[in-house]
Phi, psi and omega in degrees: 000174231177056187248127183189103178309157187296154186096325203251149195298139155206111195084328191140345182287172185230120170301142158270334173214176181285147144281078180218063154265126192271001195218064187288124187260143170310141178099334186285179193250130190245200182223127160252138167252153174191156214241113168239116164288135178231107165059039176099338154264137191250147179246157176238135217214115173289096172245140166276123232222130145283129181260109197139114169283126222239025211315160183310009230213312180350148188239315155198192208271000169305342185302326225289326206284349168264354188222075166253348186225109171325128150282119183292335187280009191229357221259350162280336159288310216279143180281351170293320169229022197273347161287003195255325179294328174311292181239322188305083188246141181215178174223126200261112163286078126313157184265305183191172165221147177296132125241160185258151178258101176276143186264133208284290175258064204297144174289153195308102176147314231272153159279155185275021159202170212206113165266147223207124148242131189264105217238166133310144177313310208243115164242054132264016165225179198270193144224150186241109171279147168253151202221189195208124198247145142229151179290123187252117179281112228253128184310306224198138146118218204283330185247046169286151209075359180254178184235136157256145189252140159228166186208193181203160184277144171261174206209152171191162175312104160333145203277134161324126173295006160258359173228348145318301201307315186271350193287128178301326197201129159112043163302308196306325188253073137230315167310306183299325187302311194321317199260309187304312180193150182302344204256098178247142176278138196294115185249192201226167181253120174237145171209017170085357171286139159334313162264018167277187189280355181251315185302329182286343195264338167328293200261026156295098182259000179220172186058031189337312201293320179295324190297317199274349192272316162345283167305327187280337166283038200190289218310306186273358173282320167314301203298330200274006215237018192257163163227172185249171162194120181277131213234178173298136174285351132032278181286339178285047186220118206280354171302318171318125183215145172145167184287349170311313165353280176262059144251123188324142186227051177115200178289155156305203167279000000 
């Protein structure tokens, strides 16, 4: 999800208009970051995304609803995103996002999943997924000929109870990510230096494979500093939308 008013920063960009959806669905319009050199400088730039990557080859835009999530351990093979990886790097800026905890034997009453938002502590600040965007030429109907931007999350295994274990700090929210899904969406360290982890993977233009182990190698340190709460069931209903979503709705895991 995505709430954030005009004025306020994302990457370092200042929004022009609000941001607000509490309930983003795949195929839905997301905010992208992406890094351009000019004569020797890079400038940085907010643009708007379909979420589901759309690679060139694409027949129609129904593909995007099968590639909104990368496997980063795959994602240099599969032909959907490996032209994109090479350089086309971006970053999807959220406030937080939902997962479901499926319960192995749920009790009679009980639902067989339970959904969690998952947030930075201080949610005045963001999360940066890292992604990977392309242009798509659109065939046929009103806007044929025109280009649409798509884009995708990249993923890796969730972290393990065994890198709970070794973590100086955030054992207790790397345990949890563990037992919530096999899946973590990758996220970037931003702290506005020229050299943190969401600007190198932006202006990564060579070694795709080192870029994407990069990230991936930064990711549970991040991941450790989010908390968890568990909301209302609500969100699986993507009609649902407001900040009600995310008010805790029972215990943690």
């Amino acid at each position: 999800m995505i709430a954030r008013a005009a004025g306020d920063l994302l990457g370092g960009v200042e929004l022009e208009e609000d941001l607000d959806n509490y309930n983003v669905a795949p195929t839905q319009t997301v905010p992208v970051l992406v890094d351009h050199e000019d004569d020797g400088a890079w400038h940085r730039e907010l643009h708007a995304a379909r979420w589901g990557l759309l690679p060139r080859w694409a027949k129609d835009e129904s593909f995007s609803s099968r590639a909104f999530n990368a496997r980063s351990e795959t994602v240099l093979e599969k032909p959907t995103f490996r032209h994109a990886v090479k350089a086309q790097h971006c970053a999807v800026p959220a406030t937080g996002y939902y997962e479901w905890l499926k319960h192995p034997s749920p009790e009679k009453g009980r639902p067989a999943k339970t959904p969690f938002y998952v947030h930075p502590e201080d949610e005045a600040q963001n999360i940066y997924f890292a992604g990977l965007y392309e242009w798509w030429k659109v065939p046929d109907g009103p806007e044929a000929g025109g280009w649409l931007l798509s884009t995708t999350i990249l993923t890796m295994d969730s972290p393990g109870e065994r890198e709970a274990e070794l973590a100086e700090e955030g054992a207790a929210t790397l345990s949890e990510l563990s037992r919530l899904h096999d899946r973590l969406p990758i996220p970037l360290a931003f702290t506005g230096a020229d050299d943190d982890a969401l600007t190198r993977w932006l202006r990564a233009t060579d070694r795709p494979d080192a870029a994407v182990e990069r990230v991936r190698e930064g990711a549970y340190d991040v991941a450790a500093t989010w908390r968890l709460r568990e909301v209302g069931s609500e969100v699986g209903n993507v009609s649902n939308n407001g900040p009600g979503l995310i008010e805790p709705a029972g215990t943690l895991l």
